[in-house]
MOPAC internal coordinates of N, CA, C and O (Angstrom, degrees):
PM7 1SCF
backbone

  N    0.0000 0     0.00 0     0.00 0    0    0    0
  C    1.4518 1     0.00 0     0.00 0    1    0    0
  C    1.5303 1   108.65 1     0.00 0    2    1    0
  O    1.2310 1   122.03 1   -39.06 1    3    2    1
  N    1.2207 1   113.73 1   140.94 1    3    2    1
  C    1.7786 1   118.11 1  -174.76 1    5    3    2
  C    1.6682 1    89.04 1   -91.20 1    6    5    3
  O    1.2310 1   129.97 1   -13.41 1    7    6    5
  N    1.5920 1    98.39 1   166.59 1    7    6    5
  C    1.3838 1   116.15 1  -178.94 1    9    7    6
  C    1.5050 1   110.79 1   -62.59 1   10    9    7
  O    1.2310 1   117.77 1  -174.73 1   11   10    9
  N    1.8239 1   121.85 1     5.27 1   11   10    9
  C    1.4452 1   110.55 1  -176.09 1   13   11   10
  C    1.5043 1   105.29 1  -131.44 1   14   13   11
  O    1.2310 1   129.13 1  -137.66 1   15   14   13
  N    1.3039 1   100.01 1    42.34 1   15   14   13
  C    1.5936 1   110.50 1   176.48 1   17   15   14
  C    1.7800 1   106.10 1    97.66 1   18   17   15
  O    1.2310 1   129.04 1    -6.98 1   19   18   17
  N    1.0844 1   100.19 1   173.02 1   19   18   17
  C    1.6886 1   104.37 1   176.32 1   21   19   18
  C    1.5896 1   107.17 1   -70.56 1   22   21   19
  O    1.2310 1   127.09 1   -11.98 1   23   22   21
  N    1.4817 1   103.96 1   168.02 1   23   22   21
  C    1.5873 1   111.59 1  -178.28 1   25   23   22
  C    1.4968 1   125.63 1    36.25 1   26   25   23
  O    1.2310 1   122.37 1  -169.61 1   27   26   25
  N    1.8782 1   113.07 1    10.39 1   27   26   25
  C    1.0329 1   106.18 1  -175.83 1   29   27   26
  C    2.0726 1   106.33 1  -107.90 1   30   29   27
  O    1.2310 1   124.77 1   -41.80 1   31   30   29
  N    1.4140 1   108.45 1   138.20 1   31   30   29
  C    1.3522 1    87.39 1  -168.75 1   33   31   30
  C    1.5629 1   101.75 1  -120.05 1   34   33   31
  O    1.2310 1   122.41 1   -23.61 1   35   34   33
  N    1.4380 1   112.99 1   156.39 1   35   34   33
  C    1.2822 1   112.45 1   176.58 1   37   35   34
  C    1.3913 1   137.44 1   -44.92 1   38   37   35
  O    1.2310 1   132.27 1   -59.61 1   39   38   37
  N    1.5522 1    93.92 1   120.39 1   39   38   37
  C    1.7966 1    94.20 1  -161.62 1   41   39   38
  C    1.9297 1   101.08 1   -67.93 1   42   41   39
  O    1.2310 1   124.80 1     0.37 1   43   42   41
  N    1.1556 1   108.39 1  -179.63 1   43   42   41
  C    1.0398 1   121.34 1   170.61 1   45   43   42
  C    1.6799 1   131.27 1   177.14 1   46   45   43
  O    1.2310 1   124.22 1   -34.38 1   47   46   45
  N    1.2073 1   109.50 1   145.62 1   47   46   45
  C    1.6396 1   119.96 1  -153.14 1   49   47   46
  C    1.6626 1    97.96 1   -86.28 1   50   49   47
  O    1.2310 1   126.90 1   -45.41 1   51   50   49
  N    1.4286 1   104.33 1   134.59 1   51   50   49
  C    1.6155 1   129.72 1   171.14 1   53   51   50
  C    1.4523 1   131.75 1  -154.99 1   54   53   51
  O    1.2310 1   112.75 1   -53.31 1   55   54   53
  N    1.0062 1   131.29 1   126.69 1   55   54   53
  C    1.6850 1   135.10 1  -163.09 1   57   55   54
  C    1.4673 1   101.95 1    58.64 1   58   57   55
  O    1.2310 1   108.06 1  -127.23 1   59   58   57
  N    1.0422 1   139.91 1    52.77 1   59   58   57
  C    1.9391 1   142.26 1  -175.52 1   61   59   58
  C    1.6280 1   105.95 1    54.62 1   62   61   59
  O    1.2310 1   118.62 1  -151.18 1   63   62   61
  N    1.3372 1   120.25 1    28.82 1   63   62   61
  C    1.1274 1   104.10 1  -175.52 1   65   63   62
  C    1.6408 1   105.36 1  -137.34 1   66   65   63
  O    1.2310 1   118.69 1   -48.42 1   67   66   65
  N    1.4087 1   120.11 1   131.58 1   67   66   65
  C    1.6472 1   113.37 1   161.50 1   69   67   66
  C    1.5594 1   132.16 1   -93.94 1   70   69   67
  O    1.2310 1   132.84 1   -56.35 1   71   70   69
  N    2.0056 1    92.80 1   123.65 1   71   70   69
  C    1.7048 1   102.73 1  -170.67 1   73   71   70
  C    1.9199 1    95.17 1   -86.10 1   74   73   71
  O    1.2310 1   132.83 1   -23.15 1   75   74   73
  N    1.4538 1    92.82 1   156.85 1   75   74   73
  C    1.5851 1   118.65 1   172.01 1   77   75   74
  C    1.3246 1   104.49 1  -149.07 1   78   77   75
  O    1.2310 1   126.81 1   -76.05 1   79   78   77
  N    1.5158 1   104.52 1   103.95 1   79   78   77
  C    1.5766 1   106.17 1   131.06 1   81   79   78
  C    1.3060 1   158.95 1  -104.87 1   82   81   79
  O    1.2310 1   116.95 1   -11.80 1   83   82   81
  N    1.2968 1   123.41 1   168.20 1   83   82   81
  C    1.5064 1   113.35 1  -160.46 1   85   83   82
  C    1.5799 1   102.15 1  -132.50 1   86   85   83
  O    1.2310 1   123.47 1   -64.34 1   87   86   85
  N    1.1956 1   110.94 1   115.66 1   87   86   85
  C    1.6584 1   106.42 1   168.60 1   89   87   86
  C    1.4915 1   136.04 1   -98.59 1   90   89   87
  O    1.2310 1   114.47 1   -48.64 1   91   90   89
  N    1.1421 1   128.08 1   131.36 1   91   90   89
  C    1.7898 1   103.75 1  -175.87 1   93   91   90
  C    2.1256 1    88.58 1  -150.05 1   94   93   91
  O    1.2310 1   132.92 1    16.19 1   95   94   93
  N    1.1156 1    92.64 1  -163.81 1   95   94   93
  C    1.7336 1   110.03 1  -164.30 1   97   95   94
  C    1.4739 1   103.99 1   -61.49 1   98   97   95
  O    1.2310 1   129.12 1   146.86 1   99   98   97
  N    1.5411 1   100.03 1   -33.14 1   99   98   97
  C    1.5107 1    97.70 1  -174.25 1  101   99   98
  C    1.9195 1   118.34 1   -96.27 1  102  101   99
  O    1.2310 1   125.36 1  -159.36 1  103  102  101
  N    0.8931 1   107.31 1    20.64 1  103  102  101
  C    1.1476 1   132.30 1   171.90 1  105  103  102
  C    1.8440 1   117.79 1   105.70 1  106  105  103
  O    1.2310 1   116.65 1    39.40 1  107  106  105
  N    1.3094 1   123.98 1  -140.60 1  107  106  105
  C    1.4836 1   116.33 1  -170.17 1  109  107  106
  C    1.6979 1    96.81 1  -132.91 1  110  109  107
  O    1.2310 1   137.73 1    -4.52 1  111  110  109
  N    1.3844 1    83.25 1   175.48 1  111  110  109
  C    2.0736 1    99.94 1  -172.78 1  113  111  110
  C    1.5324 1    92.02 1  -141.41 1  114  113  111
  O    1.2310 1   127.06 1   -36.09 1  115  114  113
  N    1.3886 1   104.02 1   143.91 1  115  114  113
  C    1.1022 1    98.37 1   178.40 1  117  115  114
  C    2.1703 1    97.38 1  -145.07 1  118  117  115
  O    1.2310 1   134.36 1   -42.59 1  119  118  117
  N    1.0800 1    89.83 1   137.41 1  119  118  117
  C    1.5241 1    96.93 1   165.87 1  121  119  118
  C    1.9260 1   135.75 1  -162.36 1  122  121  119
  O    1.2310 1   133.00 1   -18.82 1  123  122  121
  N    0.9713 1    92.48 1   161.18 1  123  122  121
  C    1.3519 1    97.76 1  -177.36 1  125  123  122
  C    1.6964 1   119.81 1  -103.24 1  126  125  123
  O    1.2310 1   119.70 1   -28.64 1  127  126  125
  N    1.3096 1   118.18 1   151.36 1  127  126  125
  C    1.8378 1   105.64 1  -169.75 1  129  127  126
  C    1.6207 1    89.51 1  -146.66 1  130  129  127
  O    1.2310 1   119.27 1   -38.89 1  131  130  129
  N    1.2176 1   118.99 1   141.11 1  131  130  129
  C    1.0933 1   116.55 1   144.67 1  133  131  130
  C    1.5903 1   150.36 1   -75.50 1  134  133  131
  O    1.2310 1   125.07 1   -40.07 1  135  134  133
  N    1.1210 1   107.88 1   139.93 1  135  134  133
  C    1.7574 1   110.16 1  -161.70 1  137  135  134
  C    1.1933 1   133.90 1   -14.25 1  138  137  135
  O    1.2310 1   125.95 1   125.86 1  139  138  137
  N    1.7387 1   106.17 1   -54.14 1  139  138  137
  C    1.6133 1   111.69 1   171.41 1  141  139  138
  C    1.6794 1   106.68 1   -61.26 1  142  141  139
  O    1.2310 1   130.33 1   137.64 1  143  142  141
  N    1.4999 1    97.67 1   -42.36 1  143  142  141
  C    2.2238 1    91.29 1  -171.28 1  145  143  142
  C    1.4816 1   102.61 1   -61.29 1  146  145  143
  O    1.2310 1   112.16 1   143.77 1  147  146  145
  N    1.6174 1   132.40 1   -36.23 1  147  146  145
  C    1.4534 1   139.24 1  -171.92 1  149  147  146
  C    1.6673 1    90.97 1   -55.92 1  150  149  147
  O    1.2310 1   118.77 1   101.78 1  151  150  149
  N    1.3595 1   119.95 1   -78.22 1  151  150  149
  C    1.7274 1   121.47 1   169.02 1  153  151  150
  C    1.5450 1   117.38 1   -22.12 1  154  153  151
  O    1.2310 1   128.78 1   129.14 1  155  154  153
  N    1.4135 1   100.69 1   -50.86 1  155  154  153
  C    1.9672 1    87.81 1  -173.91 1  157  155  154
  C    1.4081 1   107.14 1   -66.34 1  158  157  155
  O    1.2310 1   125.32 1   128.25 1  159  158  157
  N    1.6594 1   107.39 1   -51.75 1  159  158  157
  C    1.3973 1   114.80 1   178.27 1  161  159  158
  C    1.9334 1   118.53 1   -31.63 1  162  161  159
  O    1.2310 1   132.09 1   126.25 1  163  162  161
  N    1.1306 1    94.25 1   -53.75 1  163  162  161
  C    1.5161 1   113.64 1  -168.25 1  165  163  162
  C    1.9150 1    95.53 1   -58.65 1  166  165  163
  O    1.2310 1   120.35 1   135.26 1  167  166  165
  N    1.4665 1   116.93 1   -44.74 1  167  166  165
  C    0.9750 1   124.05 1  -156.95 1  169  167  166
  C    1.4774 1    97.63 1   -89.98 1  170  169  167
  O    1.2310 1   117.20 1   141.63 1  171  170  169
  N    1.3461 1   122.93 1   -38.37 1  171  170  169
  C    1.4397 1   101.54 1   165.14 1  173  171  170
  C    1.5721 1   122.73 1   -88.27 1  174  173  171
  O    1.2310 1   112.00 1  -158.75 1  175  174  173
  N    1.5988 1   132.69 1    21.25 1  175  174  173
  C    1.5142 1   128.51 1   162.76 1  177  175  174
  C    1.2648 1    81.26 1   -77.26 1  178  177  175
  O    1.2310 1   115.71 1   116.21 1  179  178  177
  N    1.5120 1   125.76 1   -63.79 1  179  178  177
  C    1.4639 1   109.36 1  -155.25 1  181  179  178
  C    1.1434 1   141.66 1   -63.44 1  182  181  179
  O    1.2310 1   125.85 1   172.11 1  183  182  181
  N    1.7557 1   106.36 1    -7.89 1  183  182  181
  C    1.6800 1   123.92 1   169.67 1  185  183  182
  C    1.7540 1    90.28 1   -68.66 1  186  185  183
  O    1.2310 1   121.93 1   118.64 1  187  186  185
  N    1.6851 1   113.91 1   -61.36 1  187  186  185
  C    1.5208 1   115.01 1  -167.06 1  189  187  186
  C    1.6989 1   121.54 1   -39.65 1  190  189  187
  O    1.2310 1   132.81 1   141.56 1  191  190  189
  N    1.7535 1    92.85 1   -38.44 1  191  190  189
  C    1.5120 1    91.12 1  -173.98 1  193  191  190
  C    1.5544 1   114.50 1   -79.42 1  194  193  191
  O    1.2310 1   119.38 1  -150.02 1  195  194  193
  N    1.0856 1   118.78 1    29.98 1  195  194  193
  C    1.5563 1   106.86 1  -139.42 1  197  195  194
  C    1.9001 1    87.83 1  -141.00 1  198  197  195
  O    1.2310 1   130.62 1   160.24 1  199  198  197
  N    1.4454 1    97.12 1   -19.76 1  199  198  197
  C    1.7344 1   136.05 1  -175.24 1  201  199  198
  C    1.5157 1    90.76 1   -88.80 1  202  201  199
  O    1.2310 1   119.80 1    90.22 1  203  202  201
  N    1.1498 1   117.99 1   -89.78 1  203  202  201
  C    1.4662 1   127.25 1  -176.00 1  205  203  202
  C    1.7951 1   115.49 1   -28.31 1  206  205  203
  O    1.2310 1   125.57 1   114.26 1  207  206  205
  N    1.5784 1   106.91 1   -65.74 1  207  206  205
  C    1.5467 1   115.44 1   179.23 1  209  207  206
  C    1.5027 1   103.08 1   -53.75 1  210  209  207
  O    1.2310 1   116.75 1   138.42 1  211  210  209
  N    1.4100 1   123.78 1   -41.58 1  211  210  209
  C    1.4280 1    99.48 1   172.45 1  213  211  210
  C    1.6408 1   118.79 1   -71.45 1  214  213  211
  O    1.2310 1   117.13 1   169.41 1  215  214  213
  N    1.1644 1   123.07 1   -10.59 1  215  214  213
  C    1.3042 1    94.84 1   173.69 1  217  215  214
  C    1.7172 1   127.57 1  -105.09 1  218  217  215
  O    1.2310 1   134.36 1  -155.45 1  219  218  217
  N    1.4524 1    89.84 1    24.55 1  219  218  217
  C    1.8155 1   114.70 1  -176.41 1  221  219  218
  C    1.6533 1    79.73 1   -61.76 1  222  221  219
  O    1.2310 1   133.90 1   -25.22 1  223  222  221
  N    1.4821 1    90.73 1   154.78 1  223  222  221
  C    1.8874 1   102.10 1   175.29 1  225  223  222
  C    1.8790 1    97.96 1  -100.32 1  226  225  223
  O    1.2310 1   120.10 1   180.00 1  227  226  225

C-alpha cells in the first residue's frame, strides 16, 4: 500500500496539469485536474478527514 491508501499511486504534475491514479480489482481511473481544482480538492479531504475523526467513537 502507498502512503495514500491502497491502489492509490503517486500523483504527479505534467503539461500544468496534476494526474491521479487509482487502481483496484475492477480495474483503474485515471485523471488529470488542474492546479486550483488539485487545491480545493486537497482542501476539502482535509475538512472530510477532520469530519470522519470526529465521529470515531
Amino acid at each position: 500500500m502507498s502512503k495514500y491508501g491502497e491502489g492509490v499511486r503517486e500523483p504527479f504534475a505534467t503539461s500544468g496539469l496534476i494526474n491521479v491514479s487509482i487502481e483496484d480489482y475492477d480495474g483503474s481511473s485515471h485523471t488529470s485536474i488542474h492546479p486550483d481544482e488539485a487545491r480545493l480538492l486537497g482542501l476539502r479531504l482535509i475538512k472530510m478527514a477532520d469530519e470522519a475523526e470526529a465521529q470515531e467513537w
